[in-house]
MARVOSE-570951 format. One line per 4 residues: number of its first residue (from 0); their letters; for each residue y, z, x of C-alpha. Coordinates in nm, 4 decimals. Each point is the difference from the previous one (the first is absolute). Example, Ala and Ser with C-alpha at 12.3 -4.5 7.8 and 13.67 -1.06 7.14 Angstrom:
BEGIN
0	AS	-0.4500,0.7800,1.2300 ~ 0.3440,-0.0660,0.1370;
END
This chain:
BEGIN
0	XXXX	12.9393,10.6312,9.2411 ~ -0.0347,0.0887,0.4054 ~ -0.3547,0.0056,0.0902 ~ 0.0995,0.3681,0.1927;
4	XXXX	0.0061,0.1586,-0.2566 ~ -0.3980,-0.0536,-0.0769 ~ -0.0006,0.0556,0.4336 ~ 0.1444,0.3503,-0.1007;
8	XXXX	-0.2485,0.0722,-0.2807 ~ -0.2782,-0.0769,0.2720 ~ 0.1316,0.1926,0.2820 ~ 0.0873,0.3630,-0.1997;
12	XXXX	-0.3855,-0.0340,-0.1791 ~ -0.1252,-0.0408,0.3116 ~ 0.1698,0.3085,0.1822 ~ -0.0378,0.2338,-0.3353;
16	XXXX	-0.3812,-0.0620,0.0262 ~ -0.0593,0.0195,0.3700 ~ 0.2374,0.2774,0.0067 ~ -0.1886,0.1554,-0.2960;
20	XXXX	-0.3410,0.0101,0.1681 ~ 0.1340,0.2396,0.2444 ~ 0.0253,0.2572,-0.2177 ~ -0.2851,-0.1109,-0.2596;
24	XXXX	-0.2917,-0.0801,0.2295 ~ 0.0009,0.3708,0.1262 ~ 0.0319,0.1313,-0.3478 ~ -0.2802,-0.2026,-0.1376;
28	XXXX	-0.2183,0.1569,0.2862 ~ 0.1045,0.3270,-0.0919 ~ -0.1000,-0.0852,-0.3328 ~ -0.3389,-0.0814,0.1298;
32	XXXX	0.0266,-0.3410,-0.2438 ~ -0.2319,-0.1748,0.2108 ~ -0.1898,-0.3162,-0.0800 ~ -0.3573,0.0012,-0.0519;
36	XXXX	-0.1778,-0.2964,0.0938 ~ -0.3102,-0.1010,-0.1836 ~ -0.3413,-0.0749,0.1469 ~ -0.0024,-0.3567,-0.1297;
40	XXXX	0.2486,-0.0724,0.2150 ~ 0.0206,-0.1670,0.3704 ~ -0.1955,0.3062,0.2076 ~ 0.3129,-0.0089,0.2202;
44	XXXX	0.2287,0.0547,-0.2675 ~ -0.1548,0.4156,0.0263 ~ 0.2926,0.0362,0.3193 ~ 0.1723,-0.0170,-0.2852;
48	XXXX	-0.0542,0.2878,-0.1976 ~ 0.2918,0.2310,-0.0494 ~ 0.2584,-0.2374,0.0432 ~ 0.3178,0.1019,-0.2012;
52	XXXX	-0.0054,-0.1433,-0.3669 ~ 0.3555,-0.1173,-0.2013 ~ 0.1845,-0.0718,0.2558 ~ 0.1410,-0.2816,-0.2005;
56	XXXX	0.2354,0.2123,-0.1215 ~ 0.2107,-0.1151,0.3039 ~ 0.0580,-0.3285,-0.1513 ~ 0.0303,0.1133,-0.3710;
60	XXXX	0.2644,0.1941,0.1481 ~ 0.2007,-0.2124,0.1548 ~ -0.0568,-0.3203,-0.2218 ~ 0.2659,0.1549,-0.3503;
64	XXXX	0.2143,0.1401,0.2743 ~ 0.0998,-0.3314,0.2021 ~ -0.0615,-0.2382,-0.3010 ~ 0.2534,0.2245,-0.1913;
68	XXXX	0.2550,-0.0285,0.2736 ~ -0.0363,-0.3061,0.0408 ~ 0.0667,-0.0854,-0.3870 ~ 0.3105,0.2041,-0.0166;
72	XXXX	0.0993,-0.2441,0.3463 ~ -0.0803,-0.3105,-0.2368 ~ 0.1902,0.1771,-0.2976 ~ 0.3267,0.0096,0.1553;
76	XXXX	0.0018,-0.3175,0.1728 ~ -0.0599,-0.1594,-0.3446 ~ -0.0061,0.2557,-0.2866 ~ 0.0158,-0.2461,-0.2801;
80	XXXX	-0.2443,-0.1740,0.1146 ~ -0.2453,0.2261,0.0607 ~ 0.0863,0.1549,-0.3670 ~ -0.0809,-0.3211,-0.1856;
84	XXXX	-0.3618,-0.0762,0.2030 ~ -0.0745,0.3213,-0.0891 ~ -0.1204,0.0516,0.3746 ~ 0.0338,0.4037,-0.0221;
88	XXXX	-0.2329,-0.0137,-0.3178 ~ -0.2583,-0.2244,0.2121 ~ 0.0068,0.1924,0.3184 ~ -0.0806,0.2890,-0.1800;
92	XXXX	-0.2829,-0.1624,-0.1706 ~ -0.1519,-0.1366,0.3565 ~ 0.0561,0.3920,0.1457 ~ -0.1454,0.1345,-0.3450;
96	XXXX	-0.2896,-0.1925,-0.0056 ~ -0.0819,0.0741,0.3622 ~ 0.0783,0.3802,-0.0747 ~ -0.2357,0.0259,-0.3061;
100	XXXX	-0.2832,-0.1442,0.1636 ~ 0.0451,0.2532,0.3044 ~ -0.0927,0.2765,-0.2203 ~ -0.3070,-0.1760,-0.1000;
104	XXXX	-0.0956,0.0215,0.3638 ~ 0.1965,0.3589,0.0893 ~ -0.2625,0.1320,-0.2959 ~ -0.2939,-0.1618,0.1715;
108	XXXX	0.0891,0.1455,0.3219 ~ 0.1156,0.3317,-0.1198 ~ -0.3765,0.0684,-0.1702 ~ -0.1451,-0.1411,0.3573;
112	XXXX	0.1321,0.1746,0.2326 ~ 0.1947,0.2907,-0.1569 ~ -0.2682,0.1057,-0.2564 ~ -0.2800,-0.1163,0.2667;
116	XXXX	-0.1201,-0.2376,-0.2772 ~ -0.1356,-0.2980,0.1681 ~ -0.0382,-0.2198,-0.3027 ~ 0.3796,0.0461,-0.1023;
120	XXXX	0.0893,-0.1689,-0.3424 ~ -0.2600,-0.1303,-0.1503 ~ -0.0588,-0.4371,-0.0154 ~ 0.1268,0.0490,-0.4041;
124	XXXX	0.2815,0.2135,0.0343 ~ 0.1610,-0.2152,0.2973 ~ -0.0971,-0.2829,-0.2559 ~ 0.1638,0.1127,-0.2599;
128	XXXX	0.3234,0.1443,0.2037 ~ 0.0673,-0.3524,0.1373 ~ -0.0590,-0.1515,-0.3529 ~ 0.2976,0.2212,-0.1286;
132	XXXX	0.2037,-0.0529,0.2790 ~ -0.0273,-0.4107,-0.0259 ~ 0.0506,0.0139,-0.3611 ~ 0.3066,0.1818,0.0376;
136	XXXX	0.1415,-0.1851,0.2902 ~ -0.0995,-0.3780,-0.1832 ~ 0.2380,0.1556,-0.3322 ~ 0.2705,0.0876,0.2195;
140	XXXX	-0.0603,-0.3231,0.1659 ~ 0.0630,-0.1663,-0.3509 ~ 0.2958,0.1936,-0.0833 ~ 0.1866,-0.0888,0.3493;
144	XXXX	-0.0013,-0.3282,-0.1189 ~ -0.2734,-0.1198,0.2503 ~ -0.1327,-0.3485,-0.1254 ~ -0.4015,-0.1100,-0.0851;
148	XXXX	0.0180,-0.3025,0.2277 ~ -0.2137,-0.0628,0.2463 ~ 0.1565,-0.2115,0.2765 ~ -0.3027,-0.2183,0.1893;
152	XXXX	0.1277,-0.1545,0.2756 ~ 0.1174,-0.3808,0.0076 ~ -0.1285,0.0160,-0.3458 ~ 0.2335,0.1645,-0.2503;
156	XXXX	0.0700,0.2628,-0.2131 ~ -0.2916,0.1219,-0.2286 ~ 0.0945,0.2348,-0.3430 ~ -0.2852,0.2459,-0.0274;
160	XXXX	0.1677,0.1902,-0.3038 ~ -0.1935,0.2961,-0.0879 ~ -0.3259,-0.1333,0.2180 ~ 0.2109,0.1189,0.3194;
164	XXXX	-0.0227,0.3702,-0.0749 ~ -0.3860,0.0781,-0.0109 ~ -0.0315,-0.2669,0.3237 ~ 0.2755,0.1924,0.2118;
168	XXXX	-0.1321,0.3070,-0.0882 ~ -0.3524,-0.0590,0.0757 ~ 0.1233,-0.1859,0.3452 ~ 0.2252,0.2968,0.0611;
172	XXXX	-0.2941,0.2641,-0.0069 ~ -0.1760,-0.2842,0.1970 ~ 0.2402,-0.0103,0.2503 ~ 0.1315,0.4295,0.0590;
176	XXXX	-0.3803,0.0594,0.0212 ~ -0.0139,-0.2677,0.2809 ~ 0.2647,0.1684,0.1261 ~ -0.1631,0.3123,0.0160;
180	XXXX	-0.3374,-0.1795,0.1455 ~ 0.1981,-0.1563,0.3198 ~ 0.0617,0.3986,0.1380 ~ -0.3256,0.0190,0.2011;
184	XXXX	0.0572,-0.0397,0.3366 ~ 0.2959,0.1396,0.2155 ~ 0.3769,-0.1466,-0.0789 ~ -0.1447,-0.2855,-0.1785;
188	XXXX	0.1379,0.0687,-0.3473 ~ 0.2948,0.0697,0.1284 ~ 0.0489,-0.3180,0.2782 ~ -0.1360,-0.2249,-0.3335;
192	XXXX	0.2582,0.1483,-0.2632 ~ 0.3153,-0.0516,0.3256 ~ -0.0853,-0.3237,0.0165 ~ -0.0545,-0.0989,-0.3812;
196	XXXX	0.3441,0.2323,-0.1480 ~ 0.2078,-0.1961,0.3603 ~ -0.1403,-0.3595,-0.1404 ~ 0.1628,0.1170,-0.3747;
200	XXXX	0.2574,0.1343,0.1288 ~ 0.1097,-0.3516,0.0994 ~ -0.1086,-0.1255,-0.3313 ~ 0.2427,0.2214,-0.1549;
204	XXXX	0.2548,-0.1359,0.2142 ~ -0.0723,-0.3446,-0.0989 ~ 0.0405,0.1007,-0.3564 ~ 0.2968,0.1789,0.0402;
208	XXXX	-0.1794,0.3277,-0.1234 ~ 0.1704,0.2496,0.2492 ~ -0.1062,0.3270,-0.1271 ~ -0.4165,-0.1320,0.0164;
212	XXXX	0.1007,-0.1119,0.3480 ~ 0.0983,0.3472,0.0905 ~ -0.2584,0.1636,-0.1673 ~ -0.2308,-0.2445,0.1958;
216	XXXX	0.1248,0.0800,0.2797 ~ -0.0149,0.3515,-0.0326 ~ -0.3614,0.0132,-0.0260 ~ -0.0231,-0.1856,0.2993;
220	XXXX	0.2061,0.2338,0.1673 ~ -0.1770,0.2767,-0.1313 ~ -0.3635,-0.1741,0.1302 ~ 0.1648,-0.0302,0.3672;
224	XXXX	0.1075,0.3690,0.0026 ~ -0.3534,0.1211,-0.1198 ~ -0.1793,-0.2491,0.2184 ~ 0.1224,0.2690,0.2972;
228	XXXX	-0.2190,0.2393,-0.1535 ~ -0.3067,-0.2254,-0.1553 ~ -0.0373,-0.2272,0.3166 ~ -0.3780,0.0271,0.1500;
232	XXXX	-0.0564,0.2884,0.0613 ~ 0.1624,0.0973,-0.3178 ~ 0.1724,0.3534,-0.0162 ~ 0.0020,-0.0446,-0.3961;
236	XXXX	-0.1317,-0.1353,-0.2461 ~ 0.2023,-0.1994,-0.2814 ~ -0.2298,0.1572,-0.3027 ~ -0.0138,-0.1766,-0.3074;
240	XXXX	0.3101,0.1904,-0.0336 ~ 0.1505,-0.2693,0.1744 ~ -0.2108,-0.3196,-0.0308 ~ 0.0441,0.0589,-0.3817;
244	XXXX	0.3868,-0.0089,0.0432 ~ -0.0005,-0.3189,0.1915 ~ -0.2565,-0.1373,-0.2214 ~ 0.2734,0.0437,-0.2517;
248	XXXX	0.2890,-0.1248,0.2350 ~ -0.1914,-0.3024,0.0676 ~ -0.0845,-0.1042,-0.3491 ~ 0.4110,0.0748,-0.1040;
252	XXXX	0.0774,-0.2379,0.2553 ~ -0.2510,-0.2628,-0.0800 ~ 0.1395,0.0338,-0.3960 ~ 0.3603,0.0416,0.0418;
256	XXXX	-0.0094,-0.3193,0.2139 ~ -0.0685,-0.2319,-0.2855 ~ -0.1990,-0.1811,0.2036 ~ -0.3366,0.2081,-0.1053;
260	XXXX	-0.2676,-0.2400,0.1762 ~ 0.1408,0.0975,0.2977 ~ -0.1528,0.3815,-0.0144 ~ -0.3397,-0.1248,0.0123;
264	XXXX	0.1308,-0.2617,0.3340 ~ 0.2003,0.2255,0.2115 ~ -0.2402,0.2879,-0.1063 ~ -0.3124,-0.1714,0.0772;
268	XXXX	-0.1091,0.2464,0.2411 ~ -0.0105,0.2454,-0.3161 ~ -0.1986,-0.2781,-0.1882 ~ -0.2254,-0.0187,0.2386;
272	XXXX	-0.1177,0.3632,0.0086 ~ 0.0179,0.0601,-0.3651 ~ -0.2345,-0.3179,-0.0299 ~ -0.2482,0.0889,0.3161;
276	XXXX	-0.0453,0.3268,-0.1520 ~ -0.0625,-0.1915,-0.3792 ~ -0.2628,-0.2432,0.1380 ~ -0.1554,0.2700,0.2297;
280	XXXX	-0.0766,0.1888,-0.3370 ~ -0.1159,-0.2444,-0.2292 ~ -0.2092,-0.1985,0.3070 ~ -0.1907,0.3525,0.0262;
284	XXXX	-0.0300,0.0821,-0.3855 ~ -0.0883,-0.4170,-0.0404 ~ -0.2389,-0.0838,0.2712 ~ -0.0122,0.3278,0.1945;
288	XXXX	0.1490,-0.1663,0.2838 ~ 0.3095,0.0770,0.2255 ~ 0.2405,-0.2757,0.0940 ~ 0.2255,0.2066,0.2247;
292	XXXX	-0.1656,0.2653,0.2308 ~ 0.2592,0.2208,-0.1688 ~ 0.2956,-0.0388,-0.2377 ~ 0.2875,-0.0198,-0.0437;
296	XXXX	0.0163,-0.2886,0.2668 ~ 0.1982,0.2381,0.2640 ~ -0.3108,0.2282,0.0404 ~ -0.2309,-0.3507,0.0349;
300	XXXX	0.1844,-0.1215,0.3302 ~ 0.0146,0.3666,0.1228 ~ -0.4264,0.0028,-0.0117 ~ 0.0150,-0.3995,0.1697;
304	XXXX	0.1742,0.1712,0.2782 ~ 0.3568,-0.0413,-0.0695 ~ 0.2500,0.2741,0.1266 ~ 0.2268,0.1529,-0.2191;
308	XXXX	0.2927,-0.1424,0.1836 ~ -0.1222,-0.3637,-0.0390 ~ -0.0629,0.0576,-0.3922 ~ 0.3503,0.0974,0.0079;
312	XXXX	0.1596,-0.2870,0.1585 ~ -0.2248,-0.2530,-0.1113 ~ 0.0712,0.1488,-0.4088 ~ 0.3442,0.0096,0.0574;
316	XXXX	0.0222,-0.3286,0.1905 ~ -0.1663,-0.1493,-0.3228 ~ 0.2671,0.1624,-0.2176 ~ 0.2161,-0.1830,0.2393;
320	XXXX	-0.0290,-0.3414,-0.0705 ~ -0.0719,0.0727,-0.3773 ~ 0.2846,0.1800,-0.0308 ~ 0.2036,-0.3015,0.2138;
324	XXXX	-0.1685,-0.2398,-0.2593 ~ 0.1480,0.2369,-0.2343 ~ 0.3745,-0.0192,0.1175 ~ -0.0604,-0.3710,0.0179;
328	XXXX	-0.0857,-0.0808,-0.3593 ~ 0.2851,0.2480,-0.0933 ~ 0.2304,-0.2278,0.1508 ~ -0.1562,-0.3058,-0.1543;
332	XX	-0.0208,0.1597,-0.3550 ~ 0.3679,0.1311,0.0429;
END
């Protein structure tokens, strides 16, 4: 299948959601559905305050739109093929996901900044939301026919059976929250998430998986085109309207892949904040003791002095070369 197609996919995401911000930025100001930014917070963070909420909904936007056209592309180059995969059925699993756990996040935001709550939904009901949502998507993982193995690289193939279920779903809630954790500092969510979705959309490519690739690539293309707006000093704000929908884009790619142990290695940047904030919590309940200035990790280098450009880079750059590791034990286990 031509790689231009996926090139396609990319490019349209990318104008829909930079295009989109032209009209939604100014909308969400006349909303007033500004961000409030707590005290706890980097002091600096205040010039902050007011700063358009949801604008994710750029990228959620254009993600269905130019991963849909770029399926019905792959359809008629190869209908029968794409019949018998059951690629439609999976695509629309990967955009499901992604779209369920939006709302999650559109909720949260709506109480924040809409109601003027500033607690939003509540630690249990988010909880139990996401619980739902993975149990749902894990059954309709089962009936698509996806398999319990674990692949470990230049191991082997390892049956989990039933054991896989309750492990994927508590890594999956591991892994959207981490998601959600990385959207702290200006464009760095969505620099991380371009780099990690470009790295499986390659994957895909190696495993002949054309409709991931495209959806991969979508949400790349969809990260550039907000980027415009979210770039230091941000004009929006993502929301956990949006880092919820690419926590659940990110963990549909890392599953559909087959190749499940690569989530936690091309996503390591996601790891790594979900964990900082962890040990930050139980170091203080434990010994009453801080090991980071301030979690999740992002907000740690911003109070040694780090700008939020050089978080940026430096994140992304490690999502880089994991994500190149990635590509490169793809083609190995291939």
């Amino acid at each position: 299948m031509p790689f231009w197609i996926n090139l396609i996919a990319g490019l349209l995401s990318f104008a829909i959601a930079a295009l989109f911000g032209v009209v939604l930025v100014p909308y969400l100001r006349k909303l007033k559905a500004g961000s409030h930014i707590l005290d706890i917070g980097p002091s600096w963070h205040k010039s902050k305050e007011g700063t358009p909420l949801m604008g994710g909904f750029m990228f959620i936007a254009s993600v269905p739109i130019s991963v849909w056209a770029a399926h019905l592309i792959i359809k008629s180059l190869a209908p029968q093929e794409a019949l018998e995969d059951k690629s439609g059925l999976k695509l629309l699993l990967a955009v499901g996901v992604s779209m369920a756990f939006m709302l999650i996040g559109f909720a949260d935001d709506y109480i924040k900044v809409i109601k003027k709550r500033n607690k939003g939904l509540s630690i249990m009901a988010k909880t139990a939301a996401q619980a739902a949502i993975i149990v749902l998507y894990l059954a309709a993982h089962r009936l698509l026919g996806y398999t319990t193995l674990i692949t470990f690289p230049f191991i082997g193939d390892v049956e989990l059976g039933w054991l896989y279920y309750p492990l994927m779903g508590i890594a999956i809630y591991g892994v959207v929250n981490g998601v959600n954790f990385t959207d702290g500092v200006d464009g760095l969510l969505g620099s991380v998430t371009l780099v990690y979705s470009a790295a499986f959309s390659m994957i895909f490519v190696i495993l002949d998986m054309w409709d991931m690739s495209a959806f991969a690539m979508s949400v790349a293309g969809g990260c550039l085109g907000f980027l415009i707006w979210n770039l230091h000093p941000a004009k929006t704000f993502m929301g956990d309207t949006g880092s919820m929908f690419l926590g659940g884009a990110v963990i549909a790619m890392g599953v559909a892949s087959g190749l499940e142990l690569l989530l936690p290695l091309v996503g390591i940047i996601y790891i790594a904040e979900l964990l900082s904030d962890v040990i930050q919590i139980l170091s203080f309940k434990l010994r009453k003791k801080r090991v980071f200035k301030m979690a999740p990790i992002h907000h740690h280098f911003e109070l040694c002095g780090w700008s939020e450009y050089r978080i940026l880079w430096v994140f992304s750059g490690v999502t880089l070369a994991a994500g190149i590791i990635g590509v490169l034990i793809t083609l190995k286990a291939a």
